[in-house]
C-alpha positions in Angstrom: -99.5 -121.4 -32.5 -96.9 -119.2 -33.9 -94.0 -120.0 -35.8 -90.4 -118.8 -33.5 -87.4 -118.4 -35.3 -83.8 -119.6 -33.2 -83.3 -115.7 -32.0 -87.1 -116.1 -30.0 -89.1 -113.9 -32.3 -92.4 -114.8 -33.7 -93.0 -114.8 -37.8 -96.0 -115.5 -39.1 -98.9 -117.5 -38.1 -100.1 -120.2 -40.7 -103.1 -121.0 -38.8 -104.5 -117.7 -37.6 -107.7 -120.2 -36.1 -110.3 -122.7 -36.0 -113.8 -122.2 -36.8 -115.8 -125.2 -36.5 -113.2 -127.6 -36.5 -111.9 -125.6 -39.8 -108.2 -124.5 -39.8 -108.1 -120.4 -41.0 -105.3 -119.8 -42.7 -103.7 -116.2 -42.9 -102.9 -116.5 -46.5 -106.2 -117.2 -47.7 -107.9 -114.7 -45.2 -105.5 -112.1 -46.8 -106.1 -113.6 -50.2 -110.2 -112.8 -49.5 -109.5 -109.7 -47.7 -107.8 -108.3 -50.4 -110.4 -109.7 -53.3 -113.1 -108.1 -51.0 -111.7 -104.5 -50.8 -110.6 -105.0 -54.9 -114.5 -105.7 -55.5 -115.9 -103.1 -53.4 -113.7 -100.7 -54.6 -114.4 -101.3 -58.5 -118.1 -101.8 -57.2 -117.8 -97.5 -56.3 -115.6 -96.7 -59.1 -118.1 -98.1 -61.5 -121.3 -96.8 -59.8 -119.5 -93.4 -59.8 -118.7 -93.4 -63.8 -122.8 -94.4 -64.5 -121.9 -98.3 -66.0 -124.0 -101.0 -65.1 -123.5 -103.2 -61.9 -123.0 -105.8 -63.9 -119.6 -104.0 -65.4 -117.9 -104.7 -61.9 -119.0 -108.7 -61.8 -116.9 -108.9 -65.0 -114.6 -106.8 -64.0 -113.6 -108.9 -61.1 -114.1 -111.9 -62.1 -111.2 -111.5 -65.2 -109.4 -110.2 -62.6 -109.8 -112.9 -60.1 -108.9 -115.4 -62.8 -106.2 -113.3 -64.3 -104.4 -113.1 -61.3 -104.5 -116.5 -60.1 -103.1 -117.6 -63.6 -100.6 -115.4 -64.0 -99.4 -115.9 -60.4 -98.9 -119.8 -61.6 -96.0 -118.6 -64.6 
């Protein structure tokens, strides 16, 4: 159910649904969207330079883990 602020418009929705009793929460559906799109878009970049797949694993993965620590400082 949306969020209504005092002048009657909607913000954001916190629960966007329910999957098998799970709650989806936009943040972390934006947080996977985005890590999604950032993998498949090193994935291309690296198979148009001529590395190795396994390049964009590590690639990501520093990334993933960069990001979520820095975020935290």
């Amino acid at each position: 159910m949306p969020v209504t602020t005092s002048w009657g418009c909607e913000t954001v929705r916190p629960i966007l649904f329910t999957v098998g009793g799970v709650d989806i929460q936009a943040f972390w559906l934006s947080a996977f969207l985005g890590f999604l799109l950032g993998f498949l878009t090193v994935r291309s970049e690296v198979r148009r330079r001529g590395l190795g797949e396994d390049v964009t694993y590590d690639l990501v993965l520093a990334a993933y883990i960069g990001g979520w620590v820095g975020a935290d400082r």
